[in-house]
C-alpha positions as CSV (number, residue, x, y, z in Angstrom):
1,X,4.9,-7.8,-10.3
2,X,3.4,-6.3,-13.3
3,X,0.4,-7.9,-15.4
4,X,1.2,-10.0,-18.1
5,X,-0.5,-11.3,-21.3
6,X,-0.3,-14.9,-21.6
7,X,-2.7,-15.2,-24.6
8,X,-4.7,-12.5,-26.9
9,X,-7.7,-14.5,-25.6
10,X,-7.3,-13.6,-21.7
11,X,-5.0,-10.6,-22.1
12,X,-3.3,-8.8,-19.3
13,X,-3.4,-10.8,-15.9
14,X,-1.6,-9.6,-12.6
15,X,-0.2,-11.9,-9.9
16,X,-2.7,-10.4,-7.1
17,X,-5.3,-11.8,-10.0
18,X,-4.0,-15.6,-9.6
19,X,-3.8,-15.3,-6.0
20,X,-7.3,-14.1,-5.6
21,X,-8.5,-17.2,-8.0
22,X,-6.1,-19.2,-5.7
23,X,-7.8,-18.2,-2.6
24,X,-11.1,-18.8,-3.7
25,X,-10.1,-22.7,-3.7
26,X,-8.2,-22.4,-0.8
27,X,-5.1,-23.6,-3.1
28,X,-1.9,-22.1,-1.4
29,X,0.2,-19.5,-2.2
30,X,0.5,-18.1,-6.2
31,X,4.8,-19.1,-7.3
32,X,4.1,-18.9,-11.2
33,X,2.5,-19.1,-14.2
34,X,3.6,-19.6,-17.7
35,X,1.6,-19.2,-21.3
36,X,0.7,-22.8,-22.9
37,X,1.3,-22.1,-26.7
38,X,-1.3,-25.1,-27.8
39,X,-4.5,-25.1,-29.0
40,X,-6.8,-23.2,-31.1
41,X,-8.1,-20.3,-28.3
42,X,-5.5,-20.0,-25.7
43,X,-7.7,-20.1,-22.9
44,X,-5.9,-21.9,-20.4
45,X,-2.7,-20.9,-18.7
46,X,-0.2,-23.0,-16.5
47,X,-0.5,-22.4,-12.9
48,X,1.7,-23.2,-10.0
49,X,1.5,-23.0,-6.3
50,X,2.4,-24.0,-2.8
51,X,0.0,-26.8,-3.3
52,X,0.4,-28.0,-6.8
53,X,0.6,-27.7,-10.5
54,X,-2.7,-26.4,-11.8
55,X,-4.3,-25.4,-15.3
56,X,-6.4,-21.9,-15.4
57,X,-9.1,-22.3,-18.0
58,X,-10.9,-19.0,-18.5
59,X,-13.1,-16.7,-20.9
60,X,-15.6,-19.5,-21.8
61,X,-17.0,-19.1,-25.3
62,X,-20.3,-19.8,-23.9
63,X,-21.9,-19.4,-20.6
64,X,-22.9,-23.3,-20.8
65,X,-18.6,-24.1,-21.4
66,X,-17.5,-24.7,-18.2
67,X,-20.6,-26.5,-16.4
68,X,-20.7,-29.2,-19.4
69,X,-16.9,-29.9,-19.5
70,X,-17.4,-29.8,-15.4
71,X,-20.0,-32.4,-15.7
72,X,-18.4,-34.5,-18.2
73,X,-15.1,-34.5,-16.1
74,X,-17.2,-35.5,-12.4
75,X,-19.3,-38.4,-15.2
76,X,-16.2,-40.0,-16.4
77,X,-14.0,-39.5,-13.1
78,X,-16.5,-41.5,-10.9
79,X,-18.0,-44.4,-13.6
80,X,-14.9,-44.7,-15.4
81,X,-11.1,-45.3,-14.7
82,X,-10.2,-42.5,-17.5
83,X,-8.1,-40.3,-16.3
84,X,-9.8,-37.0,-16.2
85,X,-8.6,-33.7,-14.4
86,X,-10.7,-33.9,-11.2
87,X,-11.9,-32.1,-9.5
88,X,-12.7,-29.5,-11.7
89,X,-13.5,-26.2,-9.7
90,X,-15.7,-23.6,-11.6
91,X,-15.8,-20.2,-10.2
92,X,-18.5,-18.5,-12.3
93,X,-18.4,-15.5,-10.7
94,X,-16.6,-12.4,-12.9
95,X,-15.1,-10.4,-9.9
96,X,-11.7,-11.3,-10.4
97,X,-11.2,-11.5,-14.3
98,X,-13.8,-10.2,-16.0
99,X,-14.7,-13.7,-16.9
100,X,-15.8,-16.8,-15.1
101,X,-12.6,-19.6,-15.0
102,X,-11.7,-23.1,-14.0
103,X,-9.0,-24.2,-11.9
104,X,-8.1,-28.2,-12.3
105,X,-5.1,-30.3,-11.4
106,X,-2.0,-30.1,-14.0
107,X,-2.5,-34.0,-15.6
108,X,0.9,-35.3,-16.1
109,X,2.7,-37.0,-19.3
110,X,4.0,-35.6,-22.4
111,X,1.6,-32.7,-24.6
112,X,1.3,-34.3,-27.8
113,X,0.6,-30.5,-29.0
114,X,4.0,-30.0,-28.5
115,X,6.1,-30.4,-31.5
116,X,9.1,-30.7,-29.9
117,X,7.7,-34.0,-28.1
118,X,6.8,-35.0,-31.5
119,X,10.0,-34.7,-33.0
120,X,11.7,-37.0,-30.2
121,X,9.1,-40.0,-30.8
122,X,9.8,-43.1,-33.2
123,X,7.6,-44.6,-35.5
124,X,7.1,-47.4,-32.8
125,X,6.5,-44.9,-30.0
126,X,3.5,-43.4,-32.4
127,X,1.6,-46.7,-33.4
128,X,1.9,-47.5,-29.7
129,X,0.5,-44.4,-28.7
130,X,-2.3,-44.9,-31.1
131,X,-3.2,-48.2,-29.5
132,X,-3.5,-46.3,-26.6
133,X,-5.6,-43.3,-27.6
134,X,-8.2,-46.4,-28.9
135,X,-7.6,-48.5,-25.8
136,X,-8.5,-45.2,-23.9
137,X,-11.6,-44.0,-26.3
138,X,-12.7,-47.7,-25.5
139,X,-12.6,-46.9,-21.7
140,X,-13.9,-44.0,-21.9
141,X,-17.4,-45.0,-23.6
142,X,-18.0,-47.0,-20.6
143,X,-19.6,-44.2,-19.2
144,X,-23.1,-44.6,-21.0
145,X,-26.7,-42.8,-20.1
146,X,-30.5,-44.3,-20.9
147,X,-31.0,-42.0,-23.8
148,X,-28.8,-40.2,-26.7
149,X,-28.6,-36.0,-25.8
150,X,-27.3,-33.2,-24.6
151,X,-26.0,-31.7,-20.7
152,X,-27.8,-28.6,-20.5
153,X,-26.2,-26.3,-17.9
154,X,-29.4,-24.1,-17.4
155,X,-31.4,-27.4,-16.3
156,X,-28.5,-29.3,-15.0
157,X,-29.3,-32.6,-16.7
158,X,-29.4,-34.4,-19.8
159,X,-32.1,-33.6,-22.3
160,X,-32.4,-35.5,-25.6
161,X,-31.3,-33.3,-28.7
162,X,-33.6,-30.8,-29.9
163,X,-33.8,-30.2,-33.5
164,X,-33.9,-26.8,-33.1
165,X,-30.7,-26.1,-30.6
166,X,-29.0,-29.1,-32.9
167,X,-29.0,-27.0,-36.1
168,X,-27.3,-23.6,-34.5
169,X,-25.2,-25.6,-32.0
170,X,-22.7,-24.5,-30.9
171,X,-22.9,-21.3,-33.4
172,X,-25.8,-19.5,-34.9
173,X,-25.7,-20.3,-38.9
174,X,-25.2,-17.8,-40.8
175,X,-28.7,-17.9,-42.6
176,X,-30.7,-18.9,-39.3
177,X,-33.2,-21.7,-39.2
178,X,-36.8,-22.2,-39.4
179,X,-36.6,-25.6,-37.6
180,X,-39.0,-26.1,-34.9
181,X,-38.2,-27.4,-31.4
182,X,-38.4,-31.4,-31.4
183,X,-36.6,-33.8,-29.9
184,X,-34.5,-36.0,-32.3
185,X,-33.0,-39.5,-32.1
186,X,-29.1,-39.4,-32.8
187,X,-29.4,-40.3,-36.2
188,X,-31.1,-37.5,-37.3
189,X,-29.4,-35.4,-35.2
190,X,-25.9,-36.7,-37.5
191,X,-28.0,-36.1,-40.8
192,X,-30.0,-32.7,-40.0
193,X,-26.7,-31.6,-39.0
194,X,-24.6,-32.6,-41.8
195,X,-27.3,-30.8,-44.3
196,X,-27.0,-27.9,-41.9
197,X,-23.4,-27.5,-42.1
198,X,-23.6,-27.9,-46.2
199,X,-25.9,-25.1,-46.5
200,X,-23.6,-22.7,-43.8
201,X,-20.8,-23.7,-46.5
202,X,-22.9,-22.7,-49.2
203,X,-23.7,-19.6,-47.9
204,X,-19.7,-18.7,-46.7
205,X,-18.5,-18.6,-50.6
206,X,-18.5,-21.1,-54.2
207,X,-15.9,-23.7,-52.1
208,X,-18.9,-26.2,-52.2
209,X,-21.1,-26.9,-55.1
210,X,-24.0,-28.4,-56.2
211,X,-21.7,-31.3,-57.2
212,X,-20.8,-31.4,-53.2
213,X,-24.1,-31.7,-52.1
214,X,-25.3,-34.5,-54.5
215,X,-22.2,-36.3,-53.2
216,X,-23.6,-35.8,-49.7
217,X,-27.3,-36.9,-50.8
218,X,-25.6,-40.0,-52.4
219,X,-23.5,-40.8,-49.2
220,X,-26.7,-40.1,-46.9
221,X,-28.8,-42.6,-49.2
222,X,-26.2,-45.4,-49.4
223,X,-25.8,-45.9,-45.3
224,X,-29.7,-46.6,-45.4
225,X,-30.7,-48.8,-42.6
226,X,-27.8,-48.9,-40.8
227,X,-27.5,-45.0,-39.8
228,X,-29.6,-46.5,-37.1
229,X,-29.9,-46.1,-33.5
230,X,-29.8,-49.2,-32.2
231,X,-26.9,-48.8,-29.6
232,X,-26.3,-48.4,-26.4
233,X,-25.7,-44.5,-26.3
234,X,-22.4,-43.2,-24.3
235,X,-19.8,-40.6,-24.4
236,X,-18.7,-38.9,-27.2
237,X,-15.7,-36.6,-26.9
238,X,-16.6,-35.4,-30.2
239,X,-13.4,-33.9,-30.4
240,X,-11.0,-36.8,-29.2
241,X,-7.2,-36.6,-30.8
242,X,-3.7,-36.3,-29.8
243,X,-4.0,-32.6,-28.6
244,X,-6.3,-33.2,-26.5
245,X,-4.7,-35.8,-24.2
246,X,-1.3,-36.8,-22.4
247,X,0.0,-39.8,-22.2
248,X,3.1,-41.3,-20.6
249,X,5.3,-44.3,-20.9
250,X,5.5,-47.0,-18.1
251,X,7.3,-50.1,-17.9
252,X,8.0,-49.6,-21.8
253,X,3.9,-49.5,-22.0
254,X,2.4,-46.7,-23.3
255,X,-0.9,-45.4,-21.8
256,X,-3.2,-41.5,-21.9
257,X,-2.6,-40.4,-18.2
258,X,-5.1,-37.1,-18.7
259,X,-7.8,-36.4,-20.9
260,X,-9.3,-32.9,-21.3
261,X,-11.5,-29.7,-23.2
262,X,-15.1,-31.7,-23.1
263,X,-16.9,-28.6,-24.6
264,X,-18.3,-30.8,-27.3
265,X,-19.2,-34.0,-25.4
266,X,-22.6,-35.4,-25.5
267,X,-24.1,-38.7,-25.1
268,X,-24.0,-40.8,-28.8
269,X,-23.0,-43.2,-30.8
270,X,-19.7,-44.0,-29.5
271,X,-18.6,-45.5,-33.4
272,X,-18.7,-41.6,-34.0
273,X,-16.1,-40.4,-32.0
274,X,-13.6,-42.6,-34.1
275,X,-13.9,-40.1,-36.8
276,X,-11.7,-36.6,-35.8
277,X,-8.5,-39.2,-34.3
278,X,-8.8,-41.3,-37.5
279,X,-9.2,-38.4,-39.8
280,X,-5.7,-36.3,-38.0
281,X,-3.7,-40.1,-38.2
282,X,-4.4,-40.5,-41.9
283,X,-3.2,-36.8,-42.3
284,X,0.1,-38.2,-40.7
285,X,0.2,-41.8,-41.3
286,X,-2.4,-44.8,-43.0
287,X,-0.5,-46.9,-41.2
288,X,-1.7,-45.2,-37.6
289,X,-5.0,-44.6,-38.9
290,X,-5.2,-48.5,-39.3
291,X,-3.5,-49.0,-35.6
292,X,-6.1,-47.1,-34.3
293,X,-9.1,-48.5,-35.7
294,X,-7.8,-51.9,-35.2
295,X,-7.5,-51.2,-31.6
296,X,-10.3,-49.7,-30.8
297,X,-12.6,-52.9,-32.6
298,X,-10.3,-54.8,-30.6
299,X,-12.0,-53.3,-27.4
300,X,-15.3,-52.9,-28.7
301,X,-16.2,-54.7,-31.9
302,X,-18.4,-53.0,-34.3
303,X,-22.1,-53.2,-34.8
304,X,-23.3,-54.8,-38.0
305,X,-23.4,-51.5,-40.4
306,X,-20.1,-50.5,-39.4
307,X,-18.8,-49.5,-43.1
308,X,-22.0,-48.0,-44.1
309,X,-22.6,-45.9,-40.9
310,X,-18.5,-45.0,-40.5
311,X,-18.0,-42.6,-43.8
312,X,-21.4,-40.9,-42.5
313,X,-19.4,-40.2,-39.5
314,X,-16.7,-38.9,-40.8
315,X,-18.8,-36.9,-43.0
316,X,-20.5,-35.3,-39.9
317,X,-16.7,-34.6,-38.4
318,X,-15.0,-33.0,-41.9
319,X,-18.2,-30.9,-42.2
320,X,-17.8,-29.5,-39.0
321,X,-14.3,-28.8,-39.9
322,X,-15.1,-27.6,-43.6
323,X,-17.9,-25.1,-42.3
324,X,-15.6,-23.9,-39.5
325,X,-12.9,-22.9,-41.9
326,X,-15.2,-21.7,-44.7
327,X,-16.9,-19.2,-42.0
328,X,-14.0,-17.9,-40.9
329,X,-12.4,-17.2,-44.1
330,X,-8.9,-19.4,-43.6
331,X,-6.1,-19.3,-45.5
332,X,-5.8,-22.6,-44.5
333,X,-7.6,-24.2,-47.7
334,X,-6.7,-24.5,-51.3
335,X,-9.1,-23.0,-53.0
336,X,-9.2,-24.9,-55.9
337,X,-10.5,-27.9,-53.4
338,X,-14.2,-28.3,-53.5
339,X,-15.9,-30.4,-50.3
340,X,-15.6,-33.4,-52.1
341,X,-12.2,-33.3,-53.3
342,X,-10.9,-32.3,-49.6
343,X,-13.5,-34.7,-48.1
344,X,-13.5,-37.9,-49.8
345,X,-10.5,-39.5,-49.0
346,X,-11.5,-39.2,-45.5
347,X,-15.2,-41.1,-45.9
348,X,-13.6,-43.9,-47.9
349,X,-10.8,-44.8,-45.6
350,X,-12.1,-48.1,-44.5
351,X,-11.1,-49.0,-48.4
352,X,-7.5,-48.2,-47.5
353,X,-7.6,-49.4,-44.3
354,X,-8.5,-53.4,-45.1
355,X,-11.2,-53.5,-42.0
């Protein structure tokens, strides 16, 4: 059979190609593949064989990809009851691909990715599935460490965040930095990187003004005291939604039966990791946005500071959105929308959301 292109990202791959990956895993005999059209990269391909249903993950974005979203996955699938795609088998060798890849189990349920599974649930199958993605996000900062950082794949350990790697993480800015290495508490981690992000957006094009970055000073000054560290640091997803999860409905119950793409994960403030699920449910729905948060404070009540620290959150979370899309020149924008304009609404949401 002839190579095939199942995303831009991984081009052309052959079926002697899967079979060697197979057989480095001792996984059984190659049947099929097929292209998954979600997500932002295409990087992982559906894989099936005389042993299973599998996901190929390849072409890491950076050498440190695949060990960190392998640790993550072996953290939370022994500490935790979250279901995670385990085990998680990293081949970093190139021989076959040209790149290093993963191989993991196919996690069943329902993509929420998928449009057309979208289109089929009812407004009562969505809050429920909200109450789920908090009840999980709940569950899944269970898995906690002794100090707030960073899995560094060159060490193979945690290491609290460096100011330094914090500032071009996980791309370099555009104008560098003259930080120096220091290790930083989470807080200022969240603040160093907000400003960080501001000044990348500056730099990009006029989409954020000196107006935008007064409203950030403002923001930054009124959370005062309570953009504190006085928790008991966990794990953050960073990048927890619907897209990247499956869930599944049982006994008219519904519940995330796979979670997955831990690139960003560290260990934080778990009250941060609200922010990019909230932010995507008040694009759809206040109503959701409320389900969610009321489910997850149902699980794990607050610290006192809650509505001063969350709009800092969320800050941290649009700006990382905001310089993304800014650097990359996206359509995807009005450009009549400064950072405030397209921000705000977002960091006062606890107004609209009575909690």
């Amino acid at each position: 059979m002839p190579a095939f292109e199942y995303s831009k990202h991984l081009g052309l791959i052959s079926p002697d190609q899967f079979q060697a990956a197979l057989n480095r895993f001792s996984l059984g005999r190659f049947l099929h593949a097929e292209p998954i059209p979600f997500g932002l990269f295409g990087q992982n391909i559906f894989l099936s064989s005389t042993q299973g249903q599998f996901v190929l993950r390849g072409r890491p974005h950076f050498t440190w990809q695949f060990p960190t979203e392998q640790f993550f996955a072996q953290q939370l699938h022994e500490k935790t009851s979250v279901p995670v795609p385990w085990p998680y088998l990293l081949d970093p060798s190139e021989d076959i691909f040209g790149w290093s890849y993963v191989i993991m189990p196919r996690m069943p349920g329902l993509q929420l990715a998928d449009q057309e599974v979208m289109a089929r649930l009812g407004k009562e199958d969505r809050r429920n599935i909200a109450r789920a993605l908090a009840e999980n996000l709940a569950l899944q900062q269970e898995l906690t460490w002794p100090f707030a950082g960073r899995y560094k794949s060159e060490s193979g350990d945690v290491r609290p965040f460096d100011l330094q790697q914090e500032l071009t993480w996980p791309f370099p800015t555009q104008q560098g930095t003259t930080a120096q290495s220091q290790s930083i508490s989470y807080s200022q981690k969240i603040v160093a990187q907000i400003r960080q992000s501001l000044a990348n957006a500056r730099a990009y094009n006029d989409h954020t003004t000196l107006a935008d970055v007064e409203w950030v000073e403002e923001l930054l000054a009124s959370a005062g005291h309570a953009l504190d560290d006085a928790f008991q640091p966990c794990f953050v997803m960073q990048d927890y939604k619907e897209q990247n999860v499956v869930v599944e409905c049982l006994n008219a119950t519904w519940r995330v039966s796979g979670v997955f793409d831990f690139m960003e994960a560290h260990f934080g403030d778990g009250e941060a990791d609200l922010s990019r699920a909230v932010a995507m449910y008040l694009d759809e729905s206040l109503a959701l946005a409320a389900e969610f948060v009321e489910a997850y404070t149902g699980k794990k009540p607050p610290r006192p500071g809650f509505a001063e620290r969350f709009p800092i959150y969320m800050l941290h979370d649009r700006l990382i959105i905001w310089d993304y899309f800014q650097r990359i020149d996206s359509l995807f924008w009005d450009e009549n929308l400064t950072l405030r304009d397209w921000a705000s609404p977002y960091t006062s949401c606890l107004n609209l959301l009575h909690l």
